[in-house]
C-alpha positions as a Markdown table, in Angstrom:
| # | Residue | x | y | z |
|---|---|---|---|---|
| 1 | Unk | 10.1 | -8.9 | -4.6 |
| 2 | Unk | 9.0 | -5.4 | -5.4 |
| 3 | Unk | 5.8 | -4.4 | -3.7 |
| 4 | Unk | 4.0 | -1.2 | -4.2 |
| 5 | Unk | 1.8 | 0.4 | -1.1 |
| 6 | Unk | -1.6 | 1.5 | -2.0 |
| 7 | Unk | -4.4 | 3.6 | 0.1 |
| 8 | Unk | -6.0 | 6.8 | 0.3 |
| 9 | Unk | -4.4 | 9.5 | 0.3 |
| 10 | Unk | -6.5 | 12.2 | -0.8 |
| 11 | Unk | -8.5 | 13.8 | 2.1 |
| 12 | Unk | -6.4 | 12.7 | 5.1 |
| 13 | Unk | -4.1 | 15.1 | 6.9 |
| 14 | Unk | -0.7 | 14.7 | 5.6 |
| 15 | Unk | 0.8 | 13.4 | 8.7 |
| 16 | Unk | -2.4 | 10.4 | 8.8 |
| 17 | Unk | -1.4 | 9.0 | 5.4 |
| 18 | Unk | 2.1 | 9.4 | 5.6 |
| 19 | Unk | 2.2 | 7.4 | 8.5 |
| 20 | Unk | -0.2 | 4.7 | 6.9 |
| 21 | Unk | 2.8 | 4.2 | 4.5 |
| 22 | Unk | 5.4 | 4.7 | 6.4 |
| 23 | Unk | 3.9 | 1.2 | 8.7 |
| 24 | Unk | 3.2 | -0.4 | 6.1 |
| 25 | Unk | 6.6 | 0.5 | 4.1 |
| 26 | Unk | 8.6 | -1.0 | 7.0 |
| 27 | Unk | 6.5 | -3.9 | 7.9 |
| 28 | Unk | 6.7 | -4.7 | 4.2 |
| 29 | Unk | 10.6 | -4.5 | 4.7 |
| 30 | Unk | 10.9 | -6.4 | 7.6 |
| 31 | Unk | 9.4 | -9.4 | 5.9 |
| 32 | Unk | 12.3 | -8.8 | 3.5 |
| 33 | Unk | 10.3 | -7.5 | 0.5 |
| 34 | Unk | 11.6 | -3.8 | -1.3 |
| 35 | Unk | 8.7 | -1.5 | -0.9 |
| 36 | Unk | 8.2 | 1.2 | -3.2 |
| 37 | Unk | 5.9 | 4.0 | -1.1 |
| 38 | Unk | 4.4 | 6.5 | -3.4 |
| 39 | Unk | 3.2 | 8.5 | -0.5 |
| 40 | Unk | 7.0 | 9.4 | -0.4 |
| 41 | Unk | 7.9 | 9.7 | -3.9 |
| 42 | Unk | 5.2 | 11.5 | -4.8 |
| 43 | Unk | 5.3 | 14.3 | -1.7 |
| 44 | Unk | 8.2 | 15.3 | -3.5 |
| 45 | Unk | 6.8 | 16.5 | -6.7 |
| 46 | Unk | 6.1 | 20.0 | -7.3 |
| 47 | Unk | 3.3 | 21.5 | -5.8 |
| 48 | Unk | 1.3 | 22.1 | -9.0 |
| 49 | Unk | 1.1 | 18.5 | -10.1 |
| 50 | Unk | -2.0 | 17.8 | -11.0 |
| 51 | Unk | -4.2 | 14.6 | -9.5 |
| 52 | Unk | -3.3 | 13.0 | -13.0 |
| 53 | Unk | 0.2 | 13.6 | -13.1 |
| 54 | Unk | 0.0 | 11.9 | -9.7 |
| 55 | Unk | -1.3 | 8.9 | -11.3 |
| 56 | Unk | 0.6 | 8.5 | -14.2 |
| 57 | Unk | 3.9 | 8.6 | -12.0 |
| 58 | Unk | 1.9 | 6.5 | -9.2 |
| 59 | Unk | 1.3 | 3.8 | -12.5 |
| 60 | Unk | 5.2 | 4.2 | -13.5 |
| 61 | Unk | 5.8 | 2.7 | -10.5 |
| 62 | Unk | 3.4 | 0.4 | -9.9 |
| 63 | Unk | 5.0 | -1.1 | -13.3 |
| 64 | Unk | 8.3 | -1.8 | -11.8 |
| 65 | Unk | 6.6 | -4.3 | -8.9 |
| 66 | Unk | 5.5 | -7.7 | -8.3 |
| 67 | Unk | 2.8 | -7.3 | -5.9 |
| 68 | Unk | 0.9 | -4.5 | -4.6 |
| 69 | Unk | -0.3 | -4.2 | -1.0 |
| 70 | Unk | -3.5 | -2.6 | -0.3 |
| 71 | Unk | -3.8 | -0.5 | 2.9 |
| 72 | Unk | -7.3 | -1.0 | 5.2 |
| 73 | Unk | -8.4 | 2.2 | 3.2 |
| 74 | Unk | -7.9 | 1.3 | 0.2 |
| 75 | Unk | -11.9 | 1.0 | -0.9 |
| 76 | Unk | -12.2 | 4.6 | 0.1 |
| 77 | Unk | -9.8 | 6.0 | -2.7 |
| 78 | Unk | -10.7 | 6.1 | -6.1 |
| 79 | Unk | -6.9 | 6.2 | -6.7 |
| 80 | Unk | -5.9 | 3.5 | -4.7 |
| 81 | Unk | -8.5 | 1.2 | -6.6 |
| 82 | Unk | -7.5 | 2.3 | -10.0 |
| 83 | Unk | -4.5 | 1.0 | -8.6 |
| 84 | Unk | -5.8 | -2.4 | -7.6 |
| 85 | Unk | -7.2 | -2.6 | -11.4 |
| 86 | Unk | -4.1 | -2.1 | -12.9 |
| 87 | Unk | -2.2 | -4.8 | -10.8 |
| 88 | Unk | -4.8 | -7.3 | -12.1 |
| 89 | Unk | -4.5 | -7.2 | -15.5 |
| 90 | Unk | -0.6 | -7.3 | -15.3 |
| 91 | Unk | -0.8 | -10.0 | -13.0 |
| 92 | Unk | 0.6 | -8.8 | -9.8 |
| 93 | Unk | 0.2 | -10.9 | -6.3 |
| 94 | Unk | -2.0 | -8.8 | -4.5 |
| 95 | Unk | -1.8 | -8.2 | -0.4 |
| 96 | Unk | -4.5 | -6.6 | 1.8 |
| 97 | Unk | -3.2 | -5.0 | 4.9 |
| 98 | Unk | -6.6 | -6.1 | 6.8 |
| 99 | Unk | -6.0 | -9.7 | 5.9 |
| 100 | Unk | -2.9 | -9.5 | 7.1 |
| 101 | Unk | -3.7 | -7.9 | 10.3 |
| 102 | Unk | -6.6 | -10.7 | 10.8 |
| 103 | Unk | -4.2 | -13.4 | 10.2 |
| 104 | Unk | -1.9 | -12.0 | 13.2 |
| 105 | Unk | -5.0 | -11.4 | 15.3 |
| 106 | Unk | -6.0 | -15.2 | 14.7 |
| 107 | Unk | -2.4 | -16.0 | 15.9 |
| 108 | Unk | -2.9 | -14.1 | 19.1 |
| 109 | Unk | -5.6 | -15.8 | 19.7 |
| 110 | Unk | -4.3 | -19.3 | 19.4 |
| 111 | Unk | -0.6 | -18.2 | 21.0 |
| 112 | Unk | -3.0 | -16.9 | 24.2 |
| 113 | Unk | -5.3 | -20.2 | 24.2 |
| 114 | Unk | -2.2 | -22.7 | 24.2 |
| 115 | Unk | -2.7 | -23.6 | 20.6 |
| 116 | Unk | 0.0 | -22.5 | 18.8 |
């Protein structure tokens, strides 16, 4: 399964959001899913590319994935929930990084108690 990274990226330091996707790429891989990070693609286009012309190619490749999974700081980019928008109306399963890192608290939490 194809899953595309989404987040905010406009306003951080390059380094912060780079890094966001860079986690979240290889946790995504580790649980044995492709991930397509746009953070990388993208940082490769020429340095006049407009915000747009980020989109468009950020929409390209959302349209070759299943799923998309949204980073904790995804609310705070305009982008990012454009992003979300899209993946709803063509159906894709959508992933929250927060949910996911609640679900593994919850687990610590049990593992620690005896429970599970």
């Amino acid at each position: 399964m194809k899953v595309y990274i989404s987040g905010k990226i406009t306003g951080l330091y390059c380094w912060t959001y780079l890094k966001n996707f860079l986690v979240a790429e290889i946790y995504l891989r580790e649980q044995g899913y492709s991930a397509i990070n746009p953070a990388e693609v993208n940082g490769r286009l020429p340095e006049d590319t407009t915000y747009e012309q980020y989109m468009q190619m950020s929409m390209l490749m959302l349209s070759f994935c299943d799923a998309i999974y949204m980073l904790e700081n995804w609310k705070d980019s305009p982008g990012a929930i454009r992003e979300l928008e899209e993946a709803k109306k063509r159906g894709l399963k959508i992933m929250y990084q927060d949910l996911i890192q609640e679900e593994r608290d919850r687990l610590k939490r049990l593992n620690e108690k005896g429970g599970g």
